[in-house]
VODOLO-60804 format. One record per residue (C-alpha): x, y, z; residue in three letters. Coordinates in steps of 0.001 Angstrom, whole numbers, padded with zeros to 6 digits, always signed. Layout:
// residues N
XYZALA
...
This chain:
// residues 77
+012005+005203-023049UNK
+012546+005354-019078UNK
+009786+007044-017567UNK
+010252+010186-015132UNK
+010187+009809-011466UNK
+006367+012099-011514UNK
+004995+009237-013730UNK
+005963+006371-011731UNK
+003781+005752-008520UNK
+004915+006375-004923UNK
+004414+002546-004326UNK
+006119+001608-007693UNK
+009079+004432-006287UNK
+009379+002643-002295UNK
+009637-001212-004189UNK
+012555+000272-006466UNK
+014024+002123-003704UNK
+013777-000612-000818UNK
+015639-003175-004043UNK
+018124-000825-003912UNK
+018718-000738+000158UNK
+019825+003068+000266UNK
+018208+004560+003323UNK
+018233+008174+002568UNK
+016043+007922-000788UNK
+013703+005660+001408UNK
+013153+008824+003771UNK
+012395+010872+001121UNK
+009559+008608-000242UNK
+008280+008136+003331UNK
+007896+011747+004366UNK
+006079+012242+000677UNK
+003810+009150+001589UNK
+003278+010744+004728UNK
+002481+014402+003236UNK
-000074+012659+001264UNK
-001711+010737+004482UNK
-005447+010811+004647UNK
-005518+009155+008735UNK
-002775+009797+011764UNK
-002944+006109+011359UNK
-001391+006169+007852UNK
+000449+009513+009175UNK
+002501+007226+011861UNK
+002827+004674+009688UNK
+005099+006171+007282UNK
+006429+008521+009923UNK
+007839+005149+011936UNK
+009572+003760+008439UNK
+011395+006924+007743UNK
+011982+007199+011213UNK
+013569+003989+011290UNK
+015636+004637+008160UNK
+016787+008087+009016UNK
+018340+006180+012719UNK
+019731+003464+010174UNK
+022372+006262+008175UNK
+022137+008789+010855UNK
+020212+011122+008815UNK
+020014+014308+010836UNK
+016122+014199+010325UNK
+016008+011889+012694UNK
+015384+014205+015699UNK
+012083+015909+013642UNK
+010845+012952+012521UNK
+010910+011599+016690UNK
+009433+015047+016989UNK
+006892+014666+014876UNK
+005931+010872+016235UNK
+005937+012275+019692UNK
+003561+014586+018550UNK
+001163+012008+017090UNK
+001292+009712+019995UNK
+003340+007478+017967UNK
+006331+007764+020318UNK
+007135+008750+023711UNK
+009878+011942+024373UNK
């Protein structure tokens, strides 16, 4: 029995989907890691990985996520 994607951890979800190499799965995971944040530290952390990903396939997020590392002090406009 395969067990569903709410039962497997985030951590468990970013190792599977980093294996795989597909970009756009990788953003998802990083904005949820990021939605679930406790520090800007951890905040700009996963911000900067789906950041980089979403340049990588030219995921039209791209220019929010900048937005949103700007914002944090992560990045500069």
């Amino acid at each position: 029995m395969t067990a569903s994607p709410q039962e497997i951890s985030l951590e468990e979800r970013l190792a599977r989907a980093l294996d795989v190499g597909a970009p756009q799965p990788l953003i998802d995971l990083y904005l949820e890691a990021t939605a679930m944040a406790e520090t800007p530290v951890q905040q700009g952390f996963f911000l900067t990985h789906a950041y980089v990903h979403a340049l990588e396939c030219e995921d039209p997020r791209a220019r929010m996520l900048k937005t949103r590392l700007v914002d944090l002090g992560r990045d500069q406009a």
